[in-house]
C-alpha positions as CSV (number, residue, x, y, z in Angstrom):
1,X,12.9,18.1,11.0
2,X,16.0,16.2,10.0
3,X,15.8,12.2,9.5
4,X,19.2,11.0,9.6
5,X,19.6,7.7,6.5
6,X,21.0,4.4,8.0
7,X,20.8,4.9,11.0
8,X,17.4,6.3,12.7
9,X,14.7,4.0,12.3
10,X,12.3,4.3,9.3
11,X,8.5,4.4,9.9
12,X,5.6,4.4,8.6
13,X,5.0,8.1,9.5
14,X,8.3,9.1,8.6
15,X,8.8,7.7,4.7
16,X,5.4,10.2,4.2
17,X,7.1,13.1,5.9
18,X,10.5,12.1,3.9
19,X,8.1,12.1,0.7
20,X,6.1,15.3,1.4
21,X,9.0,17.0,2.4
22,X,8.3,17.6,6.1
23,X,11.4,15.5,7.1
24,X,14.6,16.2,5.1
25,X,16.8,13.3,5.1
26,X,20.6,13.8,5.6
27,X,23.6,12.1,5.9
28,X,26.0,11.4,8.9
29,X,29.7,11.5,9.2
30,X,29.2,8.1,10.4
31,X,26.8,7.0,7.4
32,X,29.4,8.8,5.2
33,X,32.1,6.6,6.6
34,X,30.4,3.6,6.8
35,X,29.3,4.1,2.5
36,X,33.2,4.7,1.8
37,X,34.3,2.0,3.9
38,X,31.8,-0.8,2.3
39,X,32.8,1.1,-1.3
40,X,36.5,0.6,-0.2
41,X,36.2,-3.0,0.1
42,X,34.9,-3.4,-3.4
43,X,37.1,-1.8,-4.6
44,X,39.7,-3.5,-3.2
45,X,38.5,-6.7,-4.8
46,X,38.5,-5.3,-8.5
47,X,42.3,-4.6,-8.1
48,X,43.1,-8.1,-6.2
49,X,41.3,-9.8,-9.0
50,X,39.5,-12.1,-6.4
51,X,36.8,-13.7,-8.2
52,X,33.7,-12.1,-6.2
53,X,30.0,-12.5,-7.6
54,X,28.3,-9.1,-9.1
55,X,31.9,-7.4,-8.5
56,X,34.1,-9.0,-11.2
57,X,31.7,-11.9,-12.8
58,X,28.5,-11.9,-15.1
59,X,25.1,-11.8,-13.4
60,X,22.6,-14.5,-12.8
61,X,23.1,-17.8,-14.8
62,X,26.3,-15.8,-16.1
63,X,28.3,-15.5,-12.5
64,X,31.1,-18.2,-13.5
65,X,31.7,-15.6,-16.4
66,X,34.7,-13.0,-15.1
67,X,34.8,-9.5,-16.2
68,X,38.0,-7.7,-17.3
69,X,39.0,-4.7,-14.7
70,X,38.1,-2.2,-17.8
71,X,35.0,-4.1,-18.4
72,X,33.3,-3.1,-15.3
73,X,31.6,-0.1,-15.9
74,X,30.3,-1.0,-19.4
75,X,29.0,-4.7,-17.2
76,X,27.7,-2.1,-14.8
77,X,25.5,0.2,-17.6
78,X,24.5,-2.5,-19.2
79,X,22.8,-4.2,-16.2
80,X,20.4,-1.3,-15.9
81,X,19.9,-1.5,-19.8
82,X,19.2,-5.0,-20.1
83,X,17.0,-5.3,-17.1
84,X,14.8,-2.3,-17.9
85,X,12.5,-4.4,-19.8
86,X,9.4,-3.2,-17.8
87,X,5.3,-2.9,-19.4
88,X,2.3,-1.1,-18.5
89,X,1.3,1.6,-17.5
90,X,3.6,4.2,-15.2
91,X,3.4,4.1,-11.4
92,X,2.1,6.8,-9.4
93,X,5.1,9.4,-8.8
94,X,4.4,8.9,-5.5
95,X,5.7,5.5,-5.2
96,X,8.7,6.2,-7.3
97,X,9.8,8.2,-4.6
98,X,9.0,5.9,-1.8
99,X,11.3,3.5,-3.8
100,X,13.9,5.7,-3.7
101,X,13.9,6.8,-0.3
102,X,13.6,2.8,1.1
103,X,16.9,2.4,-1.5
104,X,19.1,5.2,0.2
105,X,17.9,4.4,3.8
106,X,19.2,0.5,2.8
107,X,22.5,1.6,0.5
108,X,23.1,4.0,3.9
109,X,23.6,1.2,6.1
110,X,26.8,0.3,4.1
111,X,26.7,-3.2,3.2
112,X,26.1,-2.7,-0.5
113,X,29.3,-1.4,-1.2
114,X,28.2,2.1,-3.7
115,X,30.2,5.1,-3.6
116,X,28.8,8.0,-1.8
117,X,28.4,10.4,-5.2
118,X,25.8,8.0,-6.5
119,X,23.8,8.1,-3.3
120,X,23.9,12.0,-3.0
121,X,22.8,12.3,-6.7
122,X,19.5,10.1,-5.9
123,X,18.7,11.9,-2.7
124,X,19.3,15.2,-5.3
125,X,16.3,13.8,-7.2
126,X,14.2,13.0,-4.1
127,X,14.6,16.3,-3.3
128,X,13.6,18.2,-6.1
129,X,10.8,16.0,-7.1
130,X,12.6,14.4,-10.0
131,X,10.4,11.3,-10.3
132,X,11.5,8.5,-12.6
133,X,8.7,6.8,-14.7
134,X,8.5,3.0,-13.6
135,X,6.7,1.1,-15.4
136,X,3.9,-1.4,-13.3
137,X,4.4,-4.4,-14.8
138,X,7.5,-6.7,-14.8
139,X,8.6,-7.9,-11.2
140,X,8.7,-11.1,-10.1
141,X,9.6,-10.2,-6.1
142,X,12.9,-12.1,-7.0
143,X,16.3,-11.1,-7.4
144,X,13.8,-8.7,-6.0
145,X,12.6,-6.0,-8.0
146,X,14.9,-6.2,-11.0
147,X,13.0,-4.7,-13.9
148,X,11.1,-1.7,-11.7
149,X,14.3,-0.8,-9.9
150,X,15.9,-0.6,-13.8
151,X,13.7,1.8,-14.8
152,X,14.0,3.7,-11.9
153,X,17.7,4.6,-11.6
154,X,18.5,4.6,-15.9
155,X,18.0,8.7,-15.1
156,X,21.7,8.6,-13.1
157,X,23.1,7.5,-16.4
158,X,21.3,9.6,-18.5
159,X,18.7,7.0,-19.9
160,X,15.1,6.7,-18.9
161,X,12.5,9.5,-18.3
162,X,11.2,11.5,-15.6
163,X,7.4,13.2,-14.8
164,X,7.2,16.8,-15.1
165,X,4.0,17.6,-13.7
166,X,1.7,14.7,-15.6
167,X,4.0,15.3,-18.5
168,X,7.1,12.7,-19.1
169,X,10.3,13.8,-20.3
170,X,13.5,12.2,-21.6
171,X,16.2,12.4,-18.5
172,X,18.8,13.6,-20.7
173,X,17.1,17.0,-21.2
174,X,16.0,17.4,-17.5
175,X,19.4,16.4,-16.0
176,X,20.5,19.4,-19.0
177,X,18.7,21.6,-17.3
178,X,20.0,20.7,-14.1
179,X,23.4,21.0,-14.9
180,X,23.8,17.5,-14.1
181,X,26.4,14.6,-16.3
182,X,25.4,11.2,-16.2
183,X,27.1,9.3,-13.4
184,X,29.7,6.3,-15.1
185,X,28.5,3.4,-12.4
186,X,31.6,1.7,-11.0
187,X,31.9,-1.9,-9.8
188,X,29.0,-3.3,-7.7
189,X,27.1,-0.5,-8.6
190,X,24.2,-1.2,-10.5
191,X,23.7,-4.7,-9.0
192,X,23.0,-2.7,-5.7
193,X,20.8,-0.2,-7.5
194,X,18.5,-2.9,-9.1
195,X,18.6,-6.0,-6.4
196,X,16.2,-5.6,-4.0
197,X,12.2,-5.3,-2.4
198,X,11.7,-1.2,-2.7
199,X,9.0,-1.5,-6.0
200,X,6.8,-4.7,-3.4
201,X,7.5,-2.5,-0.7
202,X,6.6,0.6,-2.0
203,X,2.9,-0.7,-2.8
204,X,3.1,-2.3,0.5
205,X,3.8,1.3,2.6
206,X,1.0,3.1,0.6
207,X,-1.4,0.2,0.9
208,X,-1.0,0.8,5.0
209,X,-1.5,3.9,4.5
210,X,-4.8,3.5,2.4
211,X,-5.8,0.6,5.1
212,X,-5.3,2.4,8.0
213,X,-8.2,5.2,7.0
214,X,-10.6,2.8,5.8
215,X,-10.4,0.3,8.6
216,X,-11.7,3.4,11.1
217,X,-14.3,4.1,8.1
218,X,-15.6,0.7,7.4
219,X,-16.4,0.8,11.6
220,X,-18.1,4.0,10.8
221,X,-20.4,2.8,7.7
222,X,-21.0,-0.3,10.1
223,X,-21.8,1.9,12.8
224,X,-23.9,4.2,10.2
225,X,-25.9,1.0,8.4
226,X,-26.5,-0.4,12.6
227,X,-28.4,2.9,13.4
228,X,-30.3,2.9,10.2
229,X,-30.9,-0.8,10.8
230,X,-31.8,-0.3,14.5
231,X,-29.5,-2.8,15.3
232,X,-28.4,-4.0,18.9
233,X,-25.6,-2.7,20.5
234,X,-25.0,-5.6,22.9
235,X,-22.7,-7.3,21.0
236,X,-19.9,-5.0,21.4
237,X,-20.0,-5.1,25.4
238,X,-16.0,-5.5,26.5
239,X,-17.0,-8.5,28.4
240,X,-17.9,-10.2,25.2
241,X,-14.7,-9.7,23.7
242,X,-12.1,-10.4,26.5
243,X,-13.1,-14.2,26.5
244,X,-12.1,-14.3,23.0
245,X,-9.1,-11.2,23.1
246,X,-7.8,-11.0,19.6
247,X,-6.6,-7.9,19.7
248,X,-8.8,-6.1,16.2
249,X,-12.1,-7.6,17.6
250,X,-10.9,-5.6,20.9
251,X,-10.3,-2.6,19.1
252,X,-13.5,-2.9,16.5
253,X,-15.5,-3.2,19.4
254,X,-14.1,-0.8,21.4
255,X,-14.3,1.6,18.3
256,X,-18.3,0.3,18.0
257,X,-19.3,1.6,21.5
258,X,-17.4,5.0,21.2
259,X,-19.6,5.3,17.4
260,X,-22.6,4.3,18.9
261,X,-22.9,6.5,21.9
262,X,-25.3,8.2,23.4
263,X,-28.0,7.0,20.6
264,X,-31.5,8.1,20.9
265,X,-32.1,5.6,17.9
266,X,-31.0,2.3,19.5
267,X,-32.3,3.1,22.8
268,X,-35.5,3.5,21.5
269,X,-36.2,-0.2,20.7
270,X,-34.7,-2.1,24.1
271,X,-37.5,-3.8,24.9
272,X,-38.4,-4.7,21.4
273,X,-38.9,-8.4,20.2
274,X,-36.0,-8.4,17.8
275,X,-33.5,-11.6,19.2
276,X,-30.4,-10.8,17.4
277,X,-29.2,-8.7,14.1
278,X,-27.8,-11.0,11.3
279,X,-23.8,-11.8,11.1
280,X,-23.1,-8.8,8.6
281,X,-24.1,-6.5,12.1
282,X,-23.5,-8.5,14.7
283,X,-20.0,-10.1,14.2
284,X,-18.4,-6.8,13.0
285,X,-16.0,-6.6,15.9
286,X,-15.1,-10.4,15.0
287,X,-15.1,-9.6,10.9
288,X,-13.0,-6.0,11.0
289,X,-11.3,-7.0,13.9
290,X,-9.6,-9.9,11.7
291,X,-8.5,-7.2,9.0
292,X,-7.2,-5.3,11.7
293,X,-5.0,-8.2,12.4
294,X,-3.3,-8.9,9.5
295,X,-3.2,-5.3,9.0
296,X,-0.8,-4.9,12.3
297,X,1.2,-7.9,11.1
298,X,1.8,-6.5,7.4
299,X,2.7,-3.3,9.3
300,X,5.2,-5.3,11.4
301,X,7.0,-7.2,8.6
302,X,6.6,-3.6,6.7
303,X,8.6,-1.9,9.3
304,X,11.5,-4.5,9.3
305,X,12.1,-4.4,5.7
306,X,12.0,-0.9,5.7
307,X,15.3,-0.6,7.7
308,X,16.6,-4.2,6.1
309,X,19.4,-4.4,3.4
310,X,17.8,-6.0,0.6
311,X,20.8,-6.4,-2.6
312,X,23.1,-8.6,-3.4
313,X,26.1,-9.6,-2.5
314,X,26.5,-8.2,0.8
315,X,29.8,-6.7,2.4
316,X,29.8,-7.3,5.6
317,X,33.7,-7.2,5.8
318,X,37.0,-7.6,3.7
319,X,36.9,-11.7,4.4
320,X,33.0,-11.7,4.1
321,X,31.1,-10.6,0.9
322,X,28.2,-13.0,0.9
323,X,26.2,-14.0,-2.2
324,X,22.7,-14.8,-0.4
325,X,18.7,-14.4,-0.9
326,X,17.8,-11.1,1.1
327,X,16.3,-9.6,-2.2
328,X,13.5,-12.2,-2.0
329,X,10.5,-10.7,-1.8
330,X,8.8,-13.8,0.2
331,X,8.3,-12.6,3.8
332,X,6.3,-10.0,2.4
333,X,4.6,-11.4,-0.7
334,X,2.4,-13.6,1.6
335,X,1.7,-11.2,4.1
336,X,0.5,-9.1,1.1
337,X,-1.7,-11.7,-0.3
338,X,-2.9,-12.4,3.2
339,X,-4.1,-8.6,4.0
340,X,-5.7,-8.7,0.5
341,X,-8.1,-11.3,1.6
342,X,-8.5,-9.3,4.3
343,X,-9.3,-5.9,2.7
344,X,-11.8,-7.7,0.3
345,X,-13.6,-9.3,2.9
346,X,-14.6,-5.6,4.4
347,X,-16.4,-4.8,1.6
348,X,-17.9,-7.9,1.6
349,X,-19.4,-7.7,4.9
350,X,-20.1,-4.2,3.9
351,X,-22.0,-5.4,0.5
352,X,-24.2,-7.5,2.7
353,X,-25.2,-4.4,5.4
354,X,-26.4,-2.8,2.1
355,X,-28.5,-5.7,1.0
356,X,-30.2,-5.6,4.5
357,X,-31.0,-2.0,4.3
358,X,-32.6,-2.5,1.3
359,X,-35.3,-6.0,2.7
360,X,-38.2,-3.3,4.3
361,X,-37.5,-4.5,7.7
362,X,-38.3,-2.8,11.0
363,X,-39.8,0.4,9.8
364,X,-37.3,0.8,6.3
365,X,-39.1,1.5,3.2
366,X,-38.5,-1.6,0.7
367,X,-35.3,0.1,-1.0
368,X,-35.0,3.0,1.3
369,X,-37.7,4.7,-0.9
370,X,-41.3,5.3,0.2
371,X,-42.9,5.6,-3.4
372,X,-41.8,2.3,-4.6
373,X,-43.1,1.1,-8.0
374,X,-42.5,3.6,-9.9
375,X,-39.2,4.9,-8.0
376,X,-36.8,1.8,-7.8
377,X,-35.1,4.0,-5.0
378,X,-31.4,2.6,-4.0
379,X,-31.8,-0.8,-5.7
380,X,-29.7,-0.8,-8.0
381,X,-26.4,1.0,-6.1
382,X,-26.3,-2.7,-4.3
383,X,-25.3,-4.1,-8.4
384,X,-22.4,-2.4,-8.2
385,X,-21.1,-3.6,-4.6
386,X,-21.9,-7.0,-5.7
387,X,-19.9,-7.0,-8.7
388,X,-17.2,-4.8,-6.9
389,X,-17.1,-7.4,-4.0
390,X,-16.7,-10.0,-7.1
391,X,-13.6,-8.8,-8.5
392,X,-12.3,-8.4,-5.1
393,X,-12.5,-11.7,-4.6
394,X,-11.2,-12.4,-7.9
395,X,-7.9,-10.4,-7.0
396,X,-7.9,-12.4,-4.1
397,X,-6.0,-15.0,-5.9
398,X,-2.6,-15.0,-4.0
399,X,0.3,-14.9,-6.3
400,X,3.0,-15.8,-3.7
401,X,1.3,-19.3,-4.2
402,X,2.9,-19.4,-7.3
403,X,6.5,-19.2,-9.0
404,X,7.7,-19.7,-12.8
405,X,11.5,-20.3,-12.6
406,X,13.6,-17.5,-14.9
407,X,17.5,-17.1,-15.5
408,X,17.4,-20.2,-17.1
409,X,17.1,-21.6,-13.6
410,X,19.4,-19.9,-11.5
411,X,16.3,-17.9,-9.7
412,X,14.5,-21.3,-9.8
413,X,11.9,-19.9,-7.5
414,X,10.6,-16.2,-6.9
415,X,8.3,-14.6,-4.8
416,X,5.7,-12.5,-7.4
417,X,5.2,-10.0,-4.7
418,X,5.4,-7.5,-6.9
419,X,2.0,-8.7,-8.2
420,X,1.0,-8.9,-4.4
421,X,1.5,-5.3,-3.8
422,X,-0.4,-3.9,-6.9
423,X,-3.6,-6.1,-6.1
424,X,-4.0,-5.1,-2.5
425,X,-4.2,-1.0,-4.0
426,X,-6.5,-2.2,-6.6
427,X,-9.1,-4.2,-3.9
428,X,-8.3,-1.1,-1.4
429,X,-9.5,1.3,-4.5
430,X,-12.7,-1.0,-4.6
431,X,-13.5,-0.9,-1.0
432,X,-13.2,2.9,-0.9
433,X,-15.9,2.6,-3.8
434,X,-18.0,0.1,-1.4
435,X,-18.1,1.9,1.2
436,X,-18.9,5.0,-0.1
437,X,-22.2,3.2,-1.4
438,X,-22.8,1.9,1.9
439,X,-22.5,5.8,3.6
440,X,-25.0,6.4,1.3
441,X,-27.4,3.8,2.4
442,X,-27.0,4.3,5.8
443,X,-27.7,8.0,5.3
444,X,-30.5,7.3,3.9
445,X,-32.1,4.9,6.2
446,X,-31.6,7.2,9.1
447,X,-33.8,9.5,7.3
448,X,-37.0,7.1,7.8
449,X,-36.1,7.2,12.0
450,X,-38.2,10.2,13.1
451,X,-36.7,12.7,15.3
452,X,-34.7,10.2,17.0
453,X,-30.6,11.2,17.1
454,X,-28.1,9.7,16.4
455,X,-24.8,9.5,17.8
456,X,-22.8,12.6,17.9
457,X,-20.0,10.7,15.3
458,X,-22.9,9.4,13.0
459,X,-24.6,12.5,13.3
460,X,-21.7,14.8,12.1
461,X,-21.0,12.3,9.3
462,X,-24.8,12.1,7.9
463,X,-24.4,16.0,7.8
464,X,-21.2,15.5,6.0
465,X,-23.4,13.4,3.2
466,X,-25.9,15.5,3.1
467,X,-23.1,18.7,1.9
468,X,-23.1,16.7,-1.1
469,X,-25.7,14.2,-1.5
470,X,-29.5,15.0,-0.3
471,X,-32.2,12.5,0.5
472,X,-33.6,10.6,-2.3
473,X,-36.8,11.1,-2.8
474,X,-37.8,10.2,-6.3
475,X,-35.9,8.5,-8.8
476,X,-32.5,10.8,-10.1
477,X,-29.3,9.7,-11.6
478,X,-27.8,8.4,-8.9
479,X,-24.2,8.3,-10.6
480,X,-23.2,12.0,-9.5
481,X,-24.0,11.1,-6.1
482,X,-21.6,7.7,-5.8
483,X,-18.9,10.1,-7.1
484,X,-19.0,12.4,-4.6
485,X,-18.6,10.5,-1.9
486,X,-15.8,8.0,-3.4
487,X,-14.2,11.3,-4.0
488,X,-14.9,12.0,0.1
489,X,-13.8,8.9,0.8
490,X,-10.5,9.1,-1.7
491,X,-9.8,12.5,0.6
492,X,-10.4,10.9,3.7
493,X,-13.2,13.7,4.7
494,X,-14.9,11.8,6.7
495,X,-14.7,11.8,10.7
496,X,-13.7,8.2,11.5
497,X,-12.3,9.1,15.4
């Protein structure tokens, strides 16, 4: 299936089938035009001497400096050079490419003024899985993602490195055995290579992508800890929720009543004396429903910047070539630090189901093991979601709240969503970690209801657990077990719909 660059919308869906090579991106006649025609204009200006920022003059604190006509590609290699000052550890491949699919789908659009040979030899390395190493650390969302972006186009010029399998290699040797030369970057070049959001919004698409499975799975462990728990079902009636219609509390409890039917389990205590469950049960619609939220609106913003030109200075015409801010990584910074808080506080709820299962109430063995004493049963799993929920909230610190001026004051205030983006993967790979715990508790706990079933969802997912971990019944290393179903988790085995 063909995706067409600047001009069909980008999605969600379509950047993974892009990356996983189910879609293969192409190039119009009209895209074609409308790169040569924006590259026409620039170059245009170099000859007419016309005193244009990032064309002609220095960068940053330096754009009252003019550059010399035979000065321009040397300004233009030595912009990647100088800003390729990136630390840390690399970035997973995967989101190298994601950058450099959001970066052709912009440059298509033809406002940034490249030639068309430079964007032909990037989709090359999309295509044959030539993956630049880009270093994690750097960013500060502003003149967007400076150092990152560096790093990842140095390969057209022959500097940098690329993965070759988990190995990494100089670029000169692979684009050797490509048969491939260097590309000499012309005017404008390089400034609409490294200006822009792709490294915030790369962490931004996969963090969706990670969302989107363990929202439907932290329902699920809900769902799973409520049965163990013999909880109420009542709180998820529709009626309920259409006097207060956000629209994830309509779709958490929606989601709730599909998990829970047809339960012997809950049926079974009606007419008991229990009033109400605590919060951690009850208000799940109300609690995952709110992540839900900001997940739709980080999805939202997500998509627009996906299809957005994000460099500096734009062409939009001969008599227009504006110098103006759309590399600031701002609009989705917040949102990023927003759906952080969001993602932490589902393993937090989740923490606090596990703590209940653990209390010996309503026919549960004090820590889901009947020969307490001398078998401290699932006591201590609950540790590690405490101090997992900790750092969560620790991450949780929003860095779009901050901003330390650079290029000596000329970027006087910058977004950090670079920073943004990484934290909400690392909270995401905690939650996957909490709620693989909490499957395990609620498997367990349905083990003490009898012959009672289940729903049919529940059911097939405590048979899932049970493939690779099988009811505690004394004491035994527990740590094999939280592996294997983090790993589940990770693969997103479970059955969630």
């Amino acid at each position: 299936m063909n995706f067409s660059y600047g001009k069909e919308k980008l999605t969600l869906k379509k950047v993974f089938g892009l990356a996983q090579g189910r879609f293969k991106g192409v190039l119009t006649e009209e895209v074609i035009t409308d790169v040569q025609n924006s590259n026409a204009i620039v170059q245009k200006v170099v000859g007419s001497r016309k005193t244009v920022y990032g064309i002609n003059t220095g960068f940053g604190p330096l754009c009252d400096t003019l550059i010399s006509q035979n000065e321009v590609q040397t300004l233009q290699k030595n912009l990647l050079l100088t800003h390729a000052v990136g630390v840390g550890e690399p970035i997973d491949p995967i989101l190298s490419k994601i950058m450099m699919l959001c970066k052709v789908h912009a440059l298509c659009k033809g406002y940034s003024g490249i030639r068309l040979k430079v964007i032909e030899r990037i989709i090359f390395f999309i295509e044959n899985d030539l993956l630049p190493i880009v270093p994690e650390q750097g960013s500060v969302g502003a003149s967007g993602d400076l150092a990152p972006l560096s790093h990842l186009f140095l390969p057209l010029i022959g500097e940098g490195e690329f993965w070759v399998g988990d190995k990494i290699v100089p670029a000169e040797t692979v684009l050797k055995e490509y048969n491939l030369l260097p590309l000499v970057l012309e005017a404008k070049e390089g400034l609409a290579l490294i200006n822009g959001t792709q490294f915030i919004l790369a962490h931004a698409i996969t963090g969706l992508q990670k969302m989107k499975y363990l929202l439907n799975l932290a329902d699920v462990a809900g769902a799973m800890s409520l049965e163990g728990f013999q909880g109420s079902a009542a709180p998820f009636k529709e009626g309920l929720h259409k006097i207060r219609p956000f629209k994830g509390s309509l779709k958490v409890a929606q989601r709730m009543r599909i998990l829970l039917e047809g339960s012997e389990n809950l049926h079974a205590h009606l007419d008991c004396d229990r009033v109400q469950d605590p919060y951690s049960i009850r208000c799940i619609p109300q609690v995952h429903g709110a992540s839900r939220n900001a997940f739709n609106h980080l999805k939202k913003l997500v998509t627009i910047e996906m299809n957005s030109v994000t460099d500096n200075p734009i062409i939009l015409s001969e008599e227009e070539i504006i110098s103006g801010g759309n590399f600031h990584g701002q609009p989705l910074a917040m949102a990023l630090d927003y759906t952080s808080i969001a993602v932490s506080e589902l393993g937090n709820i989740a923490d606090r189901r596990c703590y209940l299962l653990l209390e010996g109430k309503y026919g549960l063995p004090r820590l889901l093991t009947e020969k307490g004493g001398l078998n401290s049963g699932f006591m201590i799993p609950q540790y590690t979601t405490a101090a997992l929920v900790t750092e969560n909230k620790s991450l949780c610190f929003p860095p779009s709240a901050d901003s330390v001026p650079t290029s000596l004051g000329q970027e006087d205030h910058v977004s950090m969503g670079s920073i943004s983006g990484r934290k909400l993967n690392q909270i995401l790979g905690n939650l996957e970690k909490i709620l693989a715990i909490e499957l395990m508790y609620g498997a367990q706990a349905l083990e003490f209801r009898g012959s009672l079933q289940c729903s049919k969802i529940i059911q097939k997912n405590h048979e899932l657990i049970r493939t690779k971990v099988p009811k505690l019944e004394e004491d035994r290393l527990l740590k094999n077990d939280i592996q294997n179903l983090i790993e589940m988790v990770k693969t997103e085995q479970f059955i969630v719909k």
